[in-house]
N, C-alpha and C positions, 0 to 999 in steps of 0.2 A: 708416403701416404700417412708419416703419422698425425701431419696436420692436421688431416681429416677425420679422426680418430675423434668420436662422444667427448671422451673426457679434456681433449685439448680443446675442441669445441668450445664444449662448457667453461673452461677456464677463461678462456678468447670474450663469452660473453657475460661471464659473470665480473671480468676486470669493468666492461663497458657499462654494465649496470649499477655499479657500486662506484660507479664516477661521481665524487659531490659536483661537477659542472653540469649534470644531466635530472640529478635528482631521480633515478626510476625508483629509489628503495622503499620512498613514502609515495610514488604514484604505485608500487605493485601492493603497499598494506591499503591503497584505496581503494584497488579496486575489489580485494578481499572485502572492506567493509560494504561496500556498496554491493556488492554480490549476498552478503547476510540482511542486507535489508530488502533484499526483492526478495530471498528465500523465505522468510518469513513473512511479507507481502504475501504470496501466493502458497504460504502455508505448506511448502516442499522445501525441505533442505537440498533435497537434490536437481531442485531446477534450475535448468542451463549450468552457467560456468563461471569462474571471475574470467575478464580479458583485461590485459594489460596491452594497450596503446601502445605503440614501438616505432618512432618516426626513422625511417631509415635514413633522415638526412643527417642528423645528427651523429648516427651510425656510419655514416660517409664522411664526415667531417672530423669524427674521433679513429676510427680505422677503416681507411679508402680500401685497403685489400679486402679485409674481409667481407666489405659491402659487397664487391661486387662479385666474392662465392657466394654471398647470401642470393644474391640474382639468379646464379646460375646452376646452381644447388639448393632450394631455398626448403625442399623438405625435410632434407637431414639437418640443417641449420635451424629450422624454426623450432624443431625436436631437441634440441641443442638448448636455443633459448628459454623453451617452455620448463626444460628439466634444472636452467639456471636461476630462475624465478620461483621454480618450487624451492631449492635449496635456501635463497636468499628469505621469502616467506616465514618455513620452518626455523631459520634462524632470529627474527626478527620478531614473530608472532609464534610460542610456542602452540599456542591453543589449536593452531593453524591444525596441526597434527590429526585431528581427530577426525578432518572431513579431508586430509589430504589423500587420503587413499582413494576415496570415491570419487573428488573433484579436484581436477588439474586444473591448473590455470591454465589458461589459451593466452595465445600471444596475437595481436592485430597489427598488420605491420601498413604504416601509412606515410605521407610525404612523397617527394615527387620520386618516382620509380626509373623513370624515362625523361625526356625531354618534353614531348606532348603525349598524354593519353592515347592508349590505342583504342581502336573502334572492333566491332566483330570482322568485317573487312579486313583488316591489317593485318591481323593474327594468321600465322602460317606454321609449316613446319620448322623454320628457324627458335620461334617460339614456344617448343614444347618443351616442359619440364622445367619451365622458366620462373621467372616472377614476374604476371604482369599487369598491367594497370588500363583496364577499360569500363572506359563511357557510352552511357547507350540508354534506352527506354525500356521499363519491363513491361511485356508484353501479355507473358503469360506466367502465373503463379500457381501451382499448385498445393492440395491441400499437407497439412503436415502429418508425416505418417510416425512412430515408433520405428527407428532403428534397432535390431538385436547386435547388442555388445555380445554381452555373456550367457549364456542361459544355465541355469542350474538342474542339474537332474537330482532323482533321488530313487534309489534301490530299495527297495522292500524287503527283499531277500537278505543282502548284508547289512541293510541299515545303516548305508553311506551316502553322501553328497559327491556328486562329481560334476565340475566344470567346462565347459567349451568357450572358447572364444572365436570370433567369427571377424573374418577379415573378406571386403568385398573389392571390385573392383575402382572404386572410391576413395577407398582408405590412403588418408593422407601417409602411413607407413609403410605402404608396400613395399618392395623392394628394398628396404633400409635393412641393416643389421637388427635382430630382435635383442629386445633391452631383457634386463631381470629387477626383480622384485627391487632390488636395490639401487637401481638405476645406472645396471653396470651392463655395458654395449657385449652382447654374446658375437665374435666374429664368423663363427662357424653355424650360425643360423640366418637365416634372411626371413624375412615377416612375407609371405604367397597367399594368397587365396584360397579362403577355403571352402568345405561344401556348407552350406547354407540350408543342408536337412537337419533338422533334429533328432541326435541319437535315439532310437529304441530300445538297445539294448548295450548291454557295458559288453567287456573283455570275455565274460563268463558264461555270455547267452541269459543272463537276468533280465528281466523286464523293467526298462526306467519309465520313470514319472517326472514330468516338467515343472519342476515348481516355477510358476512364473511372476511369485513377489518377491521371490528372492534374484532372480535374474535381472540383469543391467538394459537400459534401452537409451538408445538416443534420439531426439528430434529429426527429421530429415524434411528435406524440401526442395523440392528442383525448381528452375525459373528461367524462362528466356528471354535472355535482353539482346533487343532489335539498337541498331546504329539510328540515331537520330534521323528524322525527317531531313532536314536541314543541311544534315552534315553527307547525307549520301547522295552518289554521282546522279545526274539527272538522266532519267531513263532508264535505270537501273531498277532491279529491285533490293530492299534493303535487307542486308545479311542479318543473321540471327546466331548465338551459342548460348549453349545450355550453361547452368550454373549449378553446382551443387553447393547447400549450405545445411550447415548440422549445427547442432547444439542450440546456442543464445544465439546463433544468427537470425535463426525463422523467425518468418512471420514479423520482419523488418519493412517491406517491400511489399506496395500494393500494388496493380497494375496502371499502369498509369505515369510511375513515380518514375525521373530521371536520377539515375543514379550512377555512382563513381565504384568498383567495386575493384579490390586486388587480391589477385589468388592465383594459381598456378594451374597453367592449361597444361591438360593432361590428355593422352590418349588413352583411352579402356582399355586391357586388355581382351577383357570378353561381352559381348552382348551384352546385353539387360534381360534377352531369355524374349522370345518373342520376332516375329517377322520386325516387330519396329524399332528393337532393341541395339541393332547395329551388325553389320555386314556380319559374311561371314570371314574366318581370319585366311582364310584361303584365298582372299581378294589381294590381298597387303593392304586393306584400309578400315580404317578403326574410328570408332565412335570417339569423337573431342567434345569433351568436356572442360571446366575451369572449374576446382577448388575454390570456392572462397575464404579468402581468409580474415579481409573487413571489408566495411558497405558504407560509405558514406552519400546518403541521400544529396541530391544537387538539388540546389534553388531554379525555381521557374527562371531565372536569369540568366539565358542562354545567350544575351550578346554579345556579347565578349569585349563589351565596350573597354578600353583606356582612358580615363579622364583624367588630366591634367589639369594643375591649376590654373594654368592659362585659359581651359576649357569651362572650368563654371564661370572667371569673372568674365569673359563675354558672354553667357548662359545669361548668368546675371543683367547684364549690363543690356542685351538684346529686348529682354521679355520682360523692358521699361518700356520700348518704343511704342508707340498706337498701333499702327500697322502690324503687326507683328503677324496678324491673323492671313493678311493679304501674302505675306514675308511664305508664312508655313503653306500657303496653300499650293501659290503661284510653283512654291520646291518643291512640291508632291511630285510632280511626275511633267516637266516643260513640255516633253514633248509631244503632251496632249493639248488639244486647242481650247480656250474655252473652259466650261464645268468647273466656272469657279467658286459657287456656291456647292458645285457637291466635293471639291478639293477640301476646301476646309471645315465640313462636314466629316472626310476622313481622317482628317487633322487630329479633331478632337476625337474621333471617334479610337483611333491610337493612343490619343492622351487619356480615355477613359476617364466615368464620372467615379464617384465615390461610396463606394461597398459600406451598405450598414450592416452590424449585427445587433439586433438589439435584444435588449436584459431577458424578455421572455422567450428567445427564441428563432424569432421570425428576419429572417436573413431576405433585404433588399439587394438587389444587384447593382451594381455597378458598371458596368459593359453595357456598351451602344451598340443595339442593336440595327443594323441600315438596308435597305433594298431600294437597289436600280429595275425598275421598268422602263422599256422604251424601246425605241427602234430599232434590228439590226446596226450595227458598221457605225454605234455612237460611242464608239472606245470604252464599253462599260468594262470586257474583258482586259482591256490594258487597264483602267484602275485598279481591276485587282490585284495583278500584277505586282504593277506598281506599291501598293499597301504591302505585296508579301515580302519585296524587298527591305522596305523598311519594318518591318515588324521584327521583335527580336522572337518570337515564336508565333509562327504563321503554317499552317496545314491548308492544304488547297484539296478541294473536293469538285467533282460536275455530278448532275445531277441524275442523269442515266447510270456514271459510275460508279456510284454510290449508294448500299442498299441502307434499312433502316437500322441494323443493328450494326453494318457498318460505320454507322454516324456515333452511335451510341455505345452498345457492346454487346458481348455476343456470349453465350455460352458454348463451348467446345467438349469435344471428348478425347481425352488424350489416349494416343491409338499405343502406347505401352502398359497403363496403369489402368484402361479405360475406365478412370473415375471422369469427373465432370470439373472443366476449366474456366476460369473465369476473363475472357481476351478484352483489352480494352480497345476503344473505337475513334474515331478520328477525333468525336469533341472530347474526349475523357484524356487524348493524348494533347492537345492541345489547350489544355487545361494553364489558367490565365496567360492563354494568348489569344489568338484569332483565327478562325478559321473562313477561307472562303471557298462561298458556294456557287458555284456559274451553274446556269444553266435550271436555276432552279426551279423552273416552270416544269422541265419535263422529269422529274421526278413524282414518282406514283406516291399516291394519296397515303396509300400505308404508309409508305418510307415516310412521308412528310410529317405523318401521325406524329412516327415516333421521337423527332425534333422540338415536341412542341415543348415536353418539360424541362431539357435542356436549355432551352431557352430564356424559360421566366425561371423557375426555382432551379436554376444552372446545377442539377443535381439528375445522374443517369440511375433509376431503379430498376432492379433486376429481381422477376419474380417468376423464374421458372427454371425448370427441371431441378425443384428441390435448392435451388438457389437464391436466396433472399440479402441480395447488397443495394448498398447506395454507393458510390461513383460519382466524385467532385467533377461537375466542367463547368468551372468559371470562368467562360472565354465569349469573343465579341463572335457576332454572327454579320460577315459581308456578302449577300446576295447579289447574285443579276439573274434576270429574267426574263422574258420577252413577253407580248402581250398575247393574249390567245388570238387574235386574228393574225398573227408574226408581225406584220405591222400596227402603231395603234389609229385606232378609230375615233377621231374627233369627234364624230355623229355619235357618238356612244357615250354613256356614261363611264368616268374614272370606273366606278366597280365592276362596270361591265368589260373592260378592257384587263384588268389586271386578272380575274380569272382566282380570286384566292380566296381560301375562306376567311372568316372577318375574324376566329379564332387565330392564326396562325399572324393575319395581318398585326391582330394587337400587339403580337410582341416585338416588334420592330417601332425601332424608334425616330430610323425618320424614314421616309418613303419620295422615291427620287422620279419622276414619270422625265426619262429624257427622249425629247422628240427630235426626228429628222428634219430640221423646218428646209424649208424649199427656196433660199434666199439669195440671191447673185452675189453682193454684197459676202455675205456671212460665206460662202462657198469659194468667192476669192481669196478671201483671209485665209481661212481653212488649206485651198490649195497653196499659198503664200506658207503659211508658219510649214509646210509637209516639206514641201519642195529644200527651204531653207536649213532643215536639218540634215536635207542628203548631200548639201554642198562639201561637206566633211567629212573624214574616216577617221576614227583615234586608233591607236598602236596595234591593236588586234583588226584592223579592217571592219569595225561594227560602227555601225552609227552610235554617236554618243548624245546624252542631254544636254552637256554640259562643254565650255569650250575651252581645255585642260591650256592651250597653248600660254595665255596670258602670265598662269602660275608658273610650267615651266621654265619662259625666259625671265620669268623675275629668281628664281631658284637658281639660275645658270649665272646670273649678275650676282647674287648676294653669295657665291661660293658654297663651302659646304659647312657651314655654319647654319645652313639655313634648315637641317636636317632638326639642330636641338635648338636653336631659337627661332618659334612659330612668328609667324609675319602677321601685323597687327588686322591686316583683310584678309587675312587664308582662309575665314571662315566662307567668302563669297565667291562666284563662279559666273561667269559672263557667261549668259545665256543666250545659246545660238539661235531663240524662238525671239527676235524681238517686237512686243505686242506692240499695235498701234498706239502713239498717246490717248491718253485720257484724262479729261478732267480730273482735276487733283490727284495727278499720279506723283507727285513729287512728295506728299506725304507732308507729317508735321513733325519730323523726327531730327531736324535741323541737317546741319551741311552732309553727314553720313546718310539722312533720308534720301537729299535729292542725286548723291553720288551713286548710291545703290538701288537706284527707285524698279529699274529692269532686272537687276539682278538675281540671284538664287542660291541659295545656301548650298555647301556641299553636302552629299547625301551622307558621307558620314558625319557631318557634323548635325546633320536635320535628327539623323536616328542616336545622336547624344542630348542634343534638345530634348526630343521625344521621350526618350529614358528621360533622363533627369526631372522633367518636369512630371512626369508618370508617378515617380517613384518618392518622389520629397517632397515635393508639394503638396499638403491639403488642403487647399481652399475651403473658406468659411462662407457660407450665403446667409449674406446682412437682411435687416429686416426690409428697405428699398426692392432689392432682389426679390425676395417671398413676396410684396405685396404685388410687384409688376407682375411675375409670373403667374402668381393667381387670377390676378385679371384678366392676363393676356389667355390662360386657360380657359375662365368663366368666356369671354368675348367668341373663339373658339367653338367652343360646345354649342353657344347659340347660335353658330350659321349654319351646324346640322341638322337642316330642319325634316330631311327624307330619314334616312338610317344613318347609325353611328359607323363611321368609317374612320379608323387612326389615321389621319390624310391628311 
């Protein structure tokens, strides 16, 4: 056990951090200095901490053993390394000295933990007391409260100071050997819980006084981060664990924010004090919590795309062709018939237009907003579908089950602290991505209200119970609908058929009236292209879009080579839907036009098109563009000659 032993510890990481291959000794005087400029920023020397960065891979790559006690012991090691970072400071920066008493540096340990991040789901009893590394959406934040370190009392009677120190069930040192002043490990004490009253009186029956500017506090903060939309099992509902974060961590994390966070899941030993605080221990089952230790905020870029450079120069060399529009639509979803004006409608409505901010202020949106009206049984609901497959962040909503502050966000009351919470809502989690709405007809008037500023100033405000926020959702809005008579009414006017107010219709940007037309012809085809897809089953027994066979017996010829050199058509997929000819279907894309002219892009290559072209492309609109589209607007306006209808 002496391995285990503080001071071998210490040595073990003070040799790792005085490594010149690693460089920590001007990253730990950095982040000293950048911790003295926020301090004086905010006018408190003593707010928050320095953290010093600690990439564990590096640490697995200089010493593989100790990494992986650092895994499985990570609280008396990270005690270890915080204590080694203070020594190397003090030696480094004397001055250090003067604030080292009151402020430790903290250690954040970051780099790949695991092989793939875990999610709330995954985490079990294998994983306690662990070090681990989960992904997830926060949900709900709480406000920051003062934590009691030390409290300082004072006697009147002897005219002395006396100190307490308060340990909860949180505290990253429980159960460790307790340290002394000099940073020397006491073996014969272990750090426990303590009470959480404030003495009244000393040893002697004297009456104590709290001085409370003299007493020590820390930040505190809870938050629960939910497992992605996306990433949990269909049907299910999505798990959730609590997080706890102190010091410089609060007040990192809004709701809303997808984030990566590592810390050490921990079971409580006792409640939180309260029916909601956690069983009783007479159960054998304990409140789990995670320690955090660092937060790295994630990018709305949930795809998990791979791009290859094989993959932009056909990117490239694609979205030269003319057709390209026909190429993206026709691959939206084959195995719908037809709606191919509103296919490449959804096209672009994926590829999204172009977000202004401008100098004064005033924030244009950029996300296309779309509503389908029309018939039952005209595959509005497999469009959407379809779109959430391809979407790299896509939220699906209906609209009976869905209330208004569910869309948007909600105030809560948290049943331990009962202060007041602030939960995000399906468009604030879906925040630049898409969300779709079915069924949007029968949602009540209220709920629909509350949608409307979402919408245009893509911004959720919240101005009740004493709560006053703003809430980014910069996401697209896909509606279906039906007509108020269920089916639509010819004899009827468009407005009188779609049932919406002309507030809500403006902000959709393009409006889809699809009818059941009644045609032998068109009903052949229809049963034609249906029929045609069920002639097949691919590997799981489901019907597929796409007709995988071509690719695999070209992969079984070309050997297994073909794994790391892509095939110069892989990106194309023989489509089991084949449309009637049509005038100029051959395209003007030369001898790949007319080879490809029925074909369909694979869908993961459609949803790297789609990214890529989202995401690096800015197009510029020329002066031709402005003058046509002004026109085509003026021309527009003048055939509404009854009332203004965005139509």
């Amino acid at each position: 056990m002496s391995s285990n032993s503080l001071e071998d510890l210490k040595e073990s990481y003070t040799d790792f951090l005085t490594n010149e291959r690693f460089n920590y000794e001007d990253r730990i005087l950095t982040a000293i200095d950048d911790y003295n400029v926020l301090s004086q920023r905010h006018g408190n020397i003593g707010w928050g901490c320095p953290r010093l960065k600690v990439n564990i891979t590096e640490l697995r790559s200089s010493k593989p053993l100790l990494e992986q006690r650092l895994r499985r012991d990570p609280l008396r090691h990270i005690r270890a390394i915080e204590l080694a970072c203070q020594d190397i400071a003090l030696l480094s920066r004397p001055e250090y000295s003067k604030i080292a008493h009151d402020t430790q540096i903290k250690v954040g340990i970051c780099g790949t933990i695991h092989a793939t991040p875990s999610t709330p789901r995954s985490l079990n009893s294998s994983s306690l007391r662990e070090l681990v590394c989960v992904e997830g959406v926060a949900t709900r934040v709480s406000a920051i409260k003062p934590k009691i370190v030390t409290s300082v009392h004072y006697c009147p009677a002897t005219n002395k100071h006396q100190s307490k120190k308060y340990v909860d069930a949180t505290d990253p040192h429980l159960g460790l050997h307790a340290v002394d002043e000099s940073g020397r490990e006491l073996t014969d004490q272990i750090v426990s819980i303590t009470s959480s009253v404030y003495p009244t009186k000393d040893s002697e029956n004297n009456m104590l006084e709290t001085e409370f500017g003299l007493s020590t506090f820390k930040d505190h903060q809870t938050m629960v981060l939910q497992e992605m939309p996306e990433k949990a099992p269909m049907g299910q509902l999505p798990r959730s664990i609590e997080l706890i974060l102190d010091d410089d961590l609060v007040d990192k994390v809004k709701p809303g924010d997808r984030v990566q966070i590592v810390g050490v899941y921990r079971a409580l030993a006792v409640g939180g004090g309260g029916s909601g605080g956690g069983q009783s221990s007479t159960s054998g089952i304990f409140r789990t919590v995670v320690l955090v230790n660092n937060i790295q905020i994630l990018g709305r870029d949930v795809s998990q795309l791979n791009f290859m450079p094989e993959d932009i120069n056909t990117i490239k060399t694609l979205s030269k062709r003319s057709d390209i529009m026909d190429i993206l639509g026709r691959s939206l979803s084959p195995s719908i018939f037809g709606h191919e004006v509103i296919k490449k409608a959804l096209a672009l409505q994926l590829l999204s237009g172009c977000e202004k901010n401008l100098e004064n202020g005033t924030h244009l949106r950029g996300d296309i907003n779309v509503l389908m009206v029309g018939d039952p049984s005209t595959a509005k609901s497999q469009l959407l579908r379809a779109v959430m497959t391809i979407a790299p962040l896509a939220v699906s909503t209906t609209g009976k089950g869905s209330s208004g502050v569910g869309l948007t966000a909600a105030v809560t009351s948290d049943p331990d602290t009962r202060e007041r919470r602030l939960e995000a809502g399906a468009m604030v989690l879906a925040d630049r991505g898409i969300v779709c709405v079915d069924e949007f007809d029968k949602m009540s008037e209220a709920d629909r209200v509350a949608i409307h500023e979402a919408m245009e100033q893509q911004t959720v405000t919240i101005a009740k119970a004493g709560i006053h926020a703003s809430l980014n959702a910069r996401c697209s809005v896909l509606a279906a609908a039906n007509p108020v008579y269920g089916q639509y009414d010819r004899r009827r006017r468009i407005q009188e058929n779609i049932g919406l107010p002309d507030s809500l219709l403006s902000r959709f940007d393009l409006l889809f009236v699809v009818l059941d037309q009644l045609d032998p012809d068109a009903d052949r085809r229809i049963a034609s292209h249906v029929i045609r897809g069920h002639r097949y089953k691919n590997v799981n027994g489901h019907d597929s879009d796409y007709d995988d066979d071509d690719d695999s017996d070209d992969d079984m010829m070309m050997g297994s080579s073909s794994s790391s050199t892509p095939k110069p058509h892989s990106i194309w997929q023989r489509s089991r839907y084949q449309s009637l000819p049509k005038a100029g279907a051959t395209g003007s894309g030369g001898s790949s036009t007319s080879t490809n002219a029925e074909d369909v892009l694979q869908h993961d290559f459609l949803r790297k098109y789609l990214h890529f072209a989202k995401t690096r492309i800015k197009p510029v609109l020329t002066e031709e563009a402005r003058e046509c589209i002004a026109s085509r607007y003026a021309e527009m306006r003048g055939r509404q000659d009854e009332r203004t209808l965005p139509v």
